[in-house]
C-alpha positions as CSV (number, residue, x, y, z in Angstrom):
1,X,-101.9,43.9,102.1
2,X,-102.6,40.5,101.6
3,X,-105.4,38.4,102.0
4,X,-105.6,34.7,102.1
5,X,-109.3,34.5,100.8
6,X,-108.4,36.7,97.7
7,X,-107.3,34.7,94.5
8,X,-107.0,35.5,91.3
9,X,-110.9,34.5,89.6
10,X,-113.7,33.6,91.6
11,X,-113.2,30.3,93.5
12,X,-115.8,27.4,93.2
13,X,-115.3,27.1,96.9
14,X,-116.9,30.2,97.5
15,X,-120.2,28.9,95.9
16,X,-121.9,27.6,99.1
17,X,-121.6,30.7,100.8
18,X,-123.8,32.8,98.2
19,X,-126.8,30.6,99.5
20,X,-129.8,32.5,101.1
21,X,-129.0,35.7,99.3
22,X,-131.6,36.0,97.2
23,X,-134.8,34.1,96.1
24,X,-135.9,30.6,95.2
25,X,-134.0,30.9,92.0
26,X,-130.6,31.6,93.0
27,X,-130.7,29.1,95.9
28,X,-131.8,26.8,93.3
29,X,-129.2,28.0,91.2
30,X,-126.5,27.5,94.0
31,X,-127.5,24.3,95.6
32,X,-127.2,22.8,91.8
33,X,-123.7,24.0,91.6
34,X,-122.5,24.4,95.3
35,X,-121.1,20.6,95.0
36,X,-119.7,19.7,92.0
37,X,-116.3,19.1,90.6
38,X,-114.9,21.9,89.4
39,X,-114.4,19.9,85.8
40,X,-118.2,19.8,85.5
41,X,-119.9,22.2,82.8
42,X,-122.8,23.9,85.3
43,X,-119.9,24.7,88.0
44,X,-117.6,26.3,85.2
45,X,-120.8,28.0,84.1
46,X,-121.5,29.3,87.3
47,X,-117.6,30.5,87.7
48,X,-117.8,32.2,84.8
49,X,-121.3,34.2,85.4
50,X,-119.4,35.1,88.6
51,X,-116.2,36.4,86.8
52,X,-118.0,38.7,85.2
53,X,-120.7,39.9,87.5
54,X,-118.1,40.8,90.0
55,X,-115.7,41.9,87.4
56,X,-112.8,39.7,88.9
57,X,-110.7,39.9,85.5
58,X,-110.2,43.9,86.4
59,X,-109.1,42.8,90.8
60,X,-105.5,43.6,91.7
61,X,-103.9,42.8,94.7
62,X,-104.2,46.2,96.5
63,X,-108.1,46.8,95.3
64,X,-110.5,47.2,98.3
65,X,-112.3,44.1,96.6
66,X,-109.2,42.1,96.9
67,X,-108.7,43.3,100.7
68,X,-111.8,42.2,101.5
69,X,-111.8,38.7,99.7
70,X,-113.4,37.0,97.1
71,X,-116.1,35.8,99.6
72,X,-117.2,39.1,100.8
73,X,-116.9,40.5,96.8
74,X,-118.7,37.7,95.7
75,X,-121.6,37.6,98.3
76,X,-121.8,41.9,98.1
77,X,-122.1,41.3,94.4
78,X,-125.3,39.1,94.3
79,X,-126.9,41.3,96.8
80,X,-126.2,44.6,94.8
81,X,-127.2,42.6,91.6
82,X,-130.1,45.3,90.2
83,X,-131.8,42.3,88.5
84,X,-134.1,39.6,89.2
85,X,-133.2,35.8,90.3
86,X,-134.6,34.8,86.6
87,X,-132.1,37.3,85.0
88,X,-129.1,35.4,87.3
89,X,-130.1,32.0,85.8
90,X,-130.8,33.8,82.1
91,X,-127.5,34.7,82.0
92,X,-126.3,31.3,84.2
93,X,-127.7,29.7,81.3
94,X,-125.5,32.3,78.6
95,X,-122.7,31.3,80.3
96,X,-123.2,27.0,80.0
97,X,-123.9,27.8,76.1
98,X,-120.6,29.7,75.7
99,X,-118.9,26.6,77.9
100,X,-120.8,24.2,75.7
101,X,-119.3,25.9,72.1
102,X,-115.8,26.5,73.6
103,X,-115.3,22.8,74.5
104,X,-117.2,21.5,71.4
105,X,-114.5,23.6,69.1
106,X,-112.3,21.6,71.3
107,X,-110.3,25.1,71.8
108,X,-107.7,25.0,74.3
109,X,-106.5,21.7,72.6
């Protein structure tokens, strides 16, 4: 089954749509990130915090998640998050350092 909403990470264009899930904190967090390029260091950030919270790297095409769409998984994943909105910008901010040391090593280059 395939579903046209499904790719293979989490897509920055799914950002806007995990506004008003939480707190102050993570609407913060969203609104900050919701319209950037996709080039820019806070939206990489916020893809990656996202790869890993909704474990996207371990998704296959014939997953329930996938069925449902990286939308739904994404949005189901910050509700079920067991933490608080500081913990979601704690480890936002984890995830801009490790972006910020991979591009100073100039890796990838």
């Amino acid at each position: 089954m395939y579903n046209s909403d499904t790719e293979l990470l989490f897509p920055p264009r799914v950002i806007p749509t995990l506004q008003n899930l939480r707190g102050e904190g993570w609407d913060e967090l969203v609104s900050r990130t919701m319209n950037l390029e996709t080039t820019e260091k806070d939206c990489m950030a916020f893809v990656l915090l996202m790869i890993r919270l909704g474990g996207c790297t371990t998704c296959t095409a014939d997953s329930f998640r996938a069925m449902r769409g990286c939308t739904q998984c994404a949005r189901q994943t910050i509700r079920r998050f067991p933490g608080s909105d500081r913990d979601l910008q704690a480890l936002f901010g984890q995830a801009r350092q490790e972006i910020d040391r991979y591009l100073e090593t100039g890796a990838g280059s």
